[in-house]
N, C-alpha and C positions, 0 to 999 in steps of 0.2 A: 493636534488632531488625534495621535494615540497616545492612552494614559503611557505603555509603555514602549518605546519605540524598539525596544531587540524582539519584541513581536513582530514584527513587519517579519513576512513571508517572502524573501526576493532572491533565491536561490534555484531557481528551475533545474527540475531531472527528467531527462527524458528516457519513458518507458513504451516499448511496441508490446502490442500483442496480435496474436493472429484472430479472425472472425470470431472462433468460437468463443476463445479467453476474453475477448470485447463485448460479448453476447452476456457471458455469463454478469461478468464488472456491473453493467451496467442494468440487466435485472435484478442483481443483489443491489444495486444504489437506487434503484428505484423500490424495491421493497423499504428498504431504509428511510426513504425519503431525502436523500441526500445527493447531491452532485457527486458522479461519477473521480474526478479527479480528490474531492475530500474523504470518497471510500476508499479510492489508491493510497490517499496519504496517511490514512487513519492504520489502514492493516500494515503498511512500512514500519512504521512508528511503533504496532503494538507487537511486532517480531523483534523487533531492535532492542525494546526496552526487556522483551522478556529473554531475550539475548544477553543483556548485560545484567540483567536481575539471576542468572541463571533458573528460571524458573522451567524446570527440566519439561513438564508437559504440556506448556506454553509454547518454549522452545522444539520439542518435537515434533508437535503439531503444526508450524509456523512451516518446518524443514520438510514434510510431508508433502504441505502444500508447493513449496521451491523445488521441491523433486520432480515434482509435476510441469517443470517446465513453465512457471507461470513467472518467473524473473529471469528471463532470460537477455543479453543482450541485442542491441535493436539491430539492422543491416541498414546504413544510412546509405 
């Protein structure tokens, strides 16, 4: 069924945000055209990589955005 199977995706992370931070998500994913949760995944992934690439204004930027409270964790 997949050319490669360590592609399968079966890891779930759970992320809360409050109204406004779900308002915003999900206006930028709709600009984009893309499902709300593969913009979540997409912006993890390109903090992470620019995290281990050191790529200092990738990385500041990313930590900008984290400051602002938008990775916070959830109150289950």
């Amino acid at each position: 069924m997949y050319a490669n199977p360590t592609h399968i995706r079966s890891y779930p992370v759970k992320v809360c945000f409050n109204d406004a931070e779900r308002e915003l998500i999900f206006a930028l994913a709709q600009y984009n055209g893309i499902q709300p949760a593969a913009l979540v995944r997409e912006l993890a992934l390109s903090v992470a990589t620019a995290a281990i690439k050191n790529d200092k204004r990738q990385a500041d930027a990313a930590l900008e955005v984290s400051n602002q409270a938008l990775w916070r964790p959830c109150e289950d």
